[in-house]
C-alpha angles and dihedrals in degrees: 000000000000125000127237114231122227105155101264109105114232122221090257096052091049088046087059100041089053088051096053095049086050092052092050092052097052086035113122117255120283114292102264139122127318118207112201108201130033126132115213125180137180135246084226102101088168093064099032109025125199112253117254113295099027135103146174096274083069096065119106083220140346085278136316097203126179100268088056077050101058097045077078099031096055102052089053104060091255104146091160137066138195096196103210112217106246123236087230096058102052122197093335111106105176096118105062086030077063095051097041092051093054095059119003104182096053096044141048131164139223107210138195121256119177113230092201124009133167093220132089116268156105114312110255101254083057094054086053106055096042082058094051094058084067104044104277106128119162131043133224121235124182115214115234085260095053098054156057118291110264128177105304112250119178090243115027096216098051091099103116082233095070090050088056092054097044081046099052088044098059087043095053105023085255114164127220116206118201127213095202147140126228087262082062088060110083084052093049083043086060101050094041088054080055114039094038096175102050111119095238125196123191102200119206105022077288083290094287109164089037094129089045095264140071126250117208088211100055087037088052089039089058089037087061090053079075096077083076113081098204096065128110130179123211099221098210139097094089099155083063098052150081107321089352095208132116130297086025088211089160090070085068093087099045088041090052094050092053093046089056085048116041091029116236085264082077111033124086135188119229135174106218081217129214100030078053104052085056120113127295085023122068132182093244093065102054090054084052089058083072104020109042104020107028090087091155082070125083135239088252096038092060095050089051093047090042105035121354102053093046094038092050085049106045102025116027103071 
């Protein structure tokens, strides 16, 4: 039955009215781009002090906070942010949990958790769990050839501390991302084989490009990783890579392969803010590497790479 309208609001019509602007209010933020890496840190060493042995000589700058950040992020359609832990900060998280708790459905956070320590502590599994409670989901992990010498094992990742976490992570939909380069692979082959259901994130392009150039091994080596269905690769750090100018168009290829392979449902786009916000990169050019040069994708390929696989990781959940 219509109603007739006459200029007076029924009941029904105020009850829905005061629905929809609920709605709007809890409403996510506007569609737009996720980027799915950037590290960000504060001048204010009082509040968020830097972890022993570091100083501010270490620092990459003064800071390079979230609202520098967002000056970037926000003229080029990025609504949404992956906020990477810091080095210098150690295990403290209490910089990006600030920002993720002021506003959680534009932040997340991807922590440190050590996988061996020789400190008292929580296991691993358990650290992760307790951040992830507070917006922190996914976990960095440096490849044996990222990271500090520690005691030599056969298989890196032997340690009974890496199994806990590949472990939490397929109990809880948890991601490790790995910081690695294509000699970390076979390692990373072998857990996934055995921990099938453990979200999985290779940052960087595995750092392929790194010497200038591209290697078919370590291409066809990433392009194997594929065979688990749980593997995702972060598709950034262009000023790092292969010609590392500006517009980066000899990442299409590579770009392109991994697409075919892993499929744009698991693919992301991420910045690696702030290294690629530095003269003569800018962050705008590194979304147009997807947005505006990779014409071999489809409409609906680029908003999954640049919004929907990052946003279905770190924010559905």
């Amino acid at each position: 039955m219509g109603v007739e309208s006459t200029g007076t609001i029924t009941r029904r019509q105020s009850v829905a009215s005061m629905a929809a602007l609920l709605a709007q209010s809890n409403a996510a933020p506007a569609p737009g781009i996720v980027d799915a890496h950037v590290h960000v840190w504060s001048a204010d060493t009082g509040k968020y002090p830097l972890a022993p042995g570091f100083t501010a000589k270490d620092l990459w700058s003064p800071s390079f906070t979230a609202e520098e950040l967002r000056l970037h992020a926000d003229a080029a359609g990025v609504r949404r942010i992956n906020l990477v832990q810091m080095t210098w900060y150690g295990l403290d998280h209490s910089y990006i949990l600030d920002l993720i708790a002021t506003d959680p459905r534009r932040y997340c956070g991807t922590g440190i958790v050590p996988a061996m320590s020789d400190a008292a502590g929580p296991s691993p599994d358990q650290a992760m769990v307790e951040l992830s409670k507070r917006g922190v989901t996914a976990f960095r992990v440096r490849g044996k050839s990222t990271r500090p010498p520690l005691p030599e094992m056969t298989r890196w990742m032997d340690h009974p501390g890496y199994g806990k976490m590949f472990a939490a992570g397929a109990k809880h939909n948890l991601a490790l991302s790995f910081l690695m380069s294509p000699s970390d692979l076979p390692e990373l082959d072998r857990m996934c084989t055995r921990f099938p259901e453990t979200p999985v994130i290779i940052d960087h392009f595995c750092l392929i490009g790194r010497q200038g150039w591209f290697d078919e091994g370590e291409v066809a080596a990433l392009v194997r990783m594929a065979r688990h269905e749980r593997v995702m690769v972060k598709f950034g750090g262009f000023y790092a890579l292969g010609g590392k100018q500006p517009p980066y168009l000899d990442m299409l290829p590579l770009i392109r392969r991994l697409v075919d392979a892993f499929g744009p449902n698991r693919c992301m786009w991420e910045s690696d803010a702030p290294m690629q916000a530095k003269p003569p990169h800018t962050y705008a050019a590194a979304v147009a590497v997807i947005r505006d040069h990779a014409d071999f994708l489809s409409a609906s390929d680029k908003h999954r790479i640049l919004t929907k696989t990052a946003e279905d990781l770190f924010f559905q959940r």
